[in-house]
Every structure is written in structure tokens, then in C-alpha cells.
N, C-alpha and C positions, 0 to 999 in steps of 0.2 A: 326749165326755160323761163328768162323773163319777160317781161313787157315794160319796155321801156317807152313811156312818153315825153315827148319834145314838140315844146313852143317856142313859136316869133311871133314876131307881125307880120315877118314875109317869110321869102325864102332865106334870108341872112342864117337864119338857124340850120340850115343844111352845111353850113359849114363846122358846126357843130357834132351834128351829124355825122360827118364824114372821119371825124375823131373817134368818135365812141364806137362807131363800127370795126375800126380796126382791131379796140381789144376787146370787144362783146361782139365776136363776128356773128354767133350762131345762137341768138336772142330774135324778138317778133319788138318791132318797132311803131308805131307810130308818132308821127309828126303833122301836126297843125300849125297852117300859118294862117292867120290872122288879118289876111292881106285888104280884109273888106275895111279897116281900121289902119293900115300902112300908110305913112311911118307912124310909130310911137311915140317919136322926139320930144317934141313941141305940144304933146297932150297931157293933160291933169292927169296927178297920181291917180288921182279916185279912179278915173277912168279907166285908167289899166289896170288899177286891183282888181273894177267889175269885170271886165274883160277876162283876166286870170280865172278869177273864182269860176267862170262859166266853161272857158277853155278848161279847168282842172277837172268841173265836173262832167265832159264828151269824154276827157283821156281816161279817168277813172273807169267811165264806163265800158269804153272798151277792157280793160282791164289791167290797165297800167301798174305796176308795181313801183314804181319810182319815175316821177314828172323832173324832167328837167329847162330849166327856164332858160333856152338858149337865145337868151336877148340881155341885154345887160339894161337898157331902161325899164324892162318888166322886172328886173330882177331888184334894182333900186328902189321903184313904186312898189311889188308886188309882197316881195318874197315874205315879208315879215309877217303880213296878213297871212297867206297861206298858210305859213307854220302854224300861225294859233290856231286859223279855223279848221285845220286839218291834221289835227293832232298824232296822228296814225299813220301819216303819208310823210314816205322820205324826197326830200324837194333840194336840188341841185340847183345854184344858181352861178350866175358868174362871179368871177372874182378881176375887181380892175389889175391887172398885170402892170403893177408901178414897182413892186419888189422887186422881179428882177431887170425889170428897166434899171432900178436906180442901183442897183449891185454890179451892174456890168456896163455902165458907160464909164467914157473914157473923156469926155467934155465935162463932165458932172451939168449937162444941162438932157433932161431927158422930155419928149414931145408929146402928149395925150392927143388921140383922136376919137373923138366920142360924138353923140348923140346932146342936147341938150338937156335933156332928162336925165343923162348918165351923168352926165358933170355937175348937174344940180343936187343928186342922189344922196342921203349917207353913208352909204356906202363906199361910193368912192372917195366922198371928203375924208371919213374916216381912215382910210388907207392912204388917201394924199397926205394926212397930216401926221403919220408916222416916219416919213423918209424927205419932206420939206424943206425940212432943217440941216439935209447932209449935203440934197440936190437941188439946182433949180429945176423946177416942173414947171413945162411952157402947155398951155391946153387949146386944143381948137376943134370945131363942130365941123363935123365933116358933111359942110354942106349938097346936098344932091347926092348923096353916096349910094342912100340909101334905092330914090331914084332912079340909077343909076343899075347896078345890079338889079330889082325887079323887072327893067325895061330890057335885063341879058346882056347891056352895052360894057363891056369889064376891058374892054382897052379901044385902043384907035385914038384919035383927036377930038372925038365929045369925052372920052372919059379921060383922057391926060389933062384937057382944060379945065377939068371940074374937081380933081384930084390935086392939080397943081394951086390952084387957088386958095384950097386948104394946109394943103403942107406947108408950100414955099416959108408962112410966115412964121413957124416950127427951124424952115432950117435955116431960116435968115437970125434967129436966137440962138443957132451953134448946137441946135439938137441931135446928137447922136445914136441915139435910142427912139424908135415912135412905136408907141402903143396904140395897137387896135385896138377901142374900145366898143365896137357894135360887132355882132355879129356877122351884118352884109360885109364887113372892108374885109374882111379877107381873100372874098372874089375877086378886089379891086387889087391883090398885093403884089401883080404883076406890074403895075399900072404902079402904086407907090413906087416901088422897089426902081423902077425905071427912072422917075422924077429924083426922088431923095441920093442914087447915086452909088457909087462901090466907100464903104465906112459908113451906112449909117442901117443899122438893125432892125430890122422891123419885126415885133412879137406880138403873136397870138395866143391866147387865152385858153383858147380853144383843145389843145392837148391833155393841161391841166387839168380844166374839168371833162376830160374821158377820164382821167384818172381818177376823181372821185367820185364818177358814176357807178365803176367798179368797186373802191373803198364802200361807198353806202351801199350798195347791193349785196356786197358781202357781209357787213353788219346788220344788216335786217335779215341774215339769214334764207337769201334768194338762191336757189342753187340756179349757176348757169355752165352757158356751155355746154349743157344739154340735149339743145331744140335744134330747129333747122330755122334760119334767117328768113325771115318774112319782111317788109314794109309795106303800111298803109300811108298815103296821104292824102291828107285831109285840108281842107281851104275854108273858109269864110266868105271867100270872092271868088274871083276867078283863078282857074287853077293853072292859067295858063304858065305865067311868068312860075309857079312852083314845081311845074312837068320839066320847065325850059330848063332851069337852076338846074333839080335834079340830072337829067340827062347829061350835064357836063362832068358829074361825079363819076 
């Protein structure tokens, strides 16, 4: 059996979570959110590497065999740091979903929704500036999102007006494709998907990396499938808004 640890800043990463559980059903979990430090956006990298480094060393301790960074601006600030200084630790991180944004629209203009850490990241630049040149790429901060899902609110008329604010100017540039780029919007993708309209895609990240949770887990020689399904979680703050999340999975 293994032990799989997963980080956010909130509960966003339970949607993560809710990936990896389907093809690692019968694995011992733990997830920490970070919510004493929610959102991540708009904070120094340093910050969230120190953040990282501390959150890597509770998951470790429980006994985590493989950390995955389900936030994609820890994963921008953090990840690179971790690998050095954890030489020994297999570390899963996000990857911005602009490939097959820009493989499968039909506009060739495709929509980023992210965090401002995300879009600042190299990470994503570095992936944005592969497919650039074939696609326009329109980007926007999904402001209050995050917000937004911590607070449980994932549809009604505070979250269409705070969702619409972001998008509309996505699809007023003829974008066909929008990519979540934080972990929270996928709670909100009812909420998208209702605004944006019947033709316009909306993809998450989130599947992909179940899939190389599994990949690494395999190469480091983890036998699973084994064990019987456990989860811990774990907060920084209050655990409420991480009970509430959870309970809707």
C-alpha cells in the first residue's frame, strides 16, 4: 500500500484528490490544506517554497511515499526547490493544460484561467511559449474563485457574477477552449460551463496528473493496490471550509 500526500492552499486540491482516488482507490491518503495562508495568488515565491518545504516535511512524516503539489502556483514557486532539496522524494506537480487546449480548438484562440502566480510561473510560460505561435492564447485571473469555493458558494448568483467577470472577457476574444488553471475552478465548472455556453470546452488538469501519480508510483517501485483506502485531513486553519469541500465529493 501507499501513502500518498497532497497539498493546496485550500481545499482546491480536493479536486485533485478526487482524480487520483479513482485509479489508486485502495491507497492511505493524506491531504493538507494550507488554508491558514489561502489564497497563494498574489504571494512571493519564497513564500510558498517556505510554505512547501514545511508542508513536505508533516507529509513525510506521516509517511508519504509520493507528495503531490495539487495547486498549480505552489507548483510554479515550489516545485523546482523540492526536487533539489529532496532528492529521494517523488514530487508530482501540475502541468498547465495548453496542449491539448491548443490541439483541439476550433477558433484557434484558446482562454487560460489561473491564479496570478500561475501565469507569472515558468512553468506555464514555458509551456505557453511552445504552442504561441500556432494559437492565440487569451489569459485571465480568476478573480474571487478561489474565495469563492473556500466559502462552499460553487453556483447561484454570487458565483455566476464573480465567474462571469472573469470569463466573459475570454469569450468576448472568440475562445473556444478554457483552461483551468488552479486547482479550486473545477468546483466552480458548473458555474463556467453554464456562463461560457454549449461549443466552448472546458479542461482540467486534474485527470492527467492521477495519471502520473500512478506512472511515478510505479517507477519508484511502490507496490499498490494492496491496502484498504484510508484518508487524513489535515489544515493549517480552520478545517471547516476543508470538511465542507470534502463532504461534496
Amino acid at each position: 500500500m501507499a501513502v500518498i500526500g497532497i497539498f493546496d492552499s485550500g481545499s482546491g486540491g480536493l479536486s485533485v484528490y478526487r482524480e487520483i482516488v479513482k485509479v489508486l482507490p485502495r491507497e492511505s491518503y493524506v491531504y493538507f490544506a494550507d488554508n491558514a495562508f489561502c489564497p497563494y495568488g498574489e504571494k512571493l515565491a519564497s513564500f510558498i517554497s517556505e510554505r512547501a518545504h514545511a508542508i513536505t516535511d508533516f507529509l513525510l512524516s506521516k509517511g508519504a511515499d509520493v507528495i503531490v503539489l495539487a495547486c498549480n502556483t505552489a507548483t510554479a514557486a515550489a516545485i523546482a526547490d523540492l526536487r533539489r532539496d529532496y532528492p529521494g522524494v517523488p514530487f508530482v506537480g501540475m502541468e498547465p493544460a495548453v496542449k491539448p487546449a491548443a490541439l483541439g480548438t476550433r477558433s484557434g484562440v484558446i482562454g487560460v484561467l489561473a491564479t496570478a502566480g500561475t501565469l507569472k510561473g515558468s512553468k506555464y510560460l514555458s509551456t505557453r511559449g511552445l504552442y504561441e505561435d500556432n494559437v492565440k492564447i487569451e489569459e485571465h485571473v480568476g478573480e474571487g474563485f478561489v474565495e469563492l469555493v473556500e466559502k462552499g458558494i460553487l453556483e447561484g448568483p454570487e458565483a455566476e457574477k464573480t465567474v462571469r467577470a472573469s470569463l466573459e472577457p475570454l469569450l468576448r476574444r472568440n475562445a473556444d477552449t478554457i483552461v483551468l488553471g488552479c486547482t479550486h475552478y473545477p468546483f466552480l465548472r458548473g458555474t463556467i460551463e453554464k456562463i461560457a455556453g454549449d461549443g466552448v470546452r472546458v479542461i482540467d488538469p486534474a485527470p492527467a496528473v492521477a495519471r502520473q501519480t500512478v506512472k511515478v508510483l510505479q517507477e519508484s517501485g511502490k507496490q499498490t493496490g494492496q491496502g484498504v483506502f484510508s484518508i487524513e485531513l489535515c489544515s493549517s486553519g480552520s478545517p471547516e471550509s476543508l470538511n465542507r469541500i470534502f463532504a461534496l465529493l
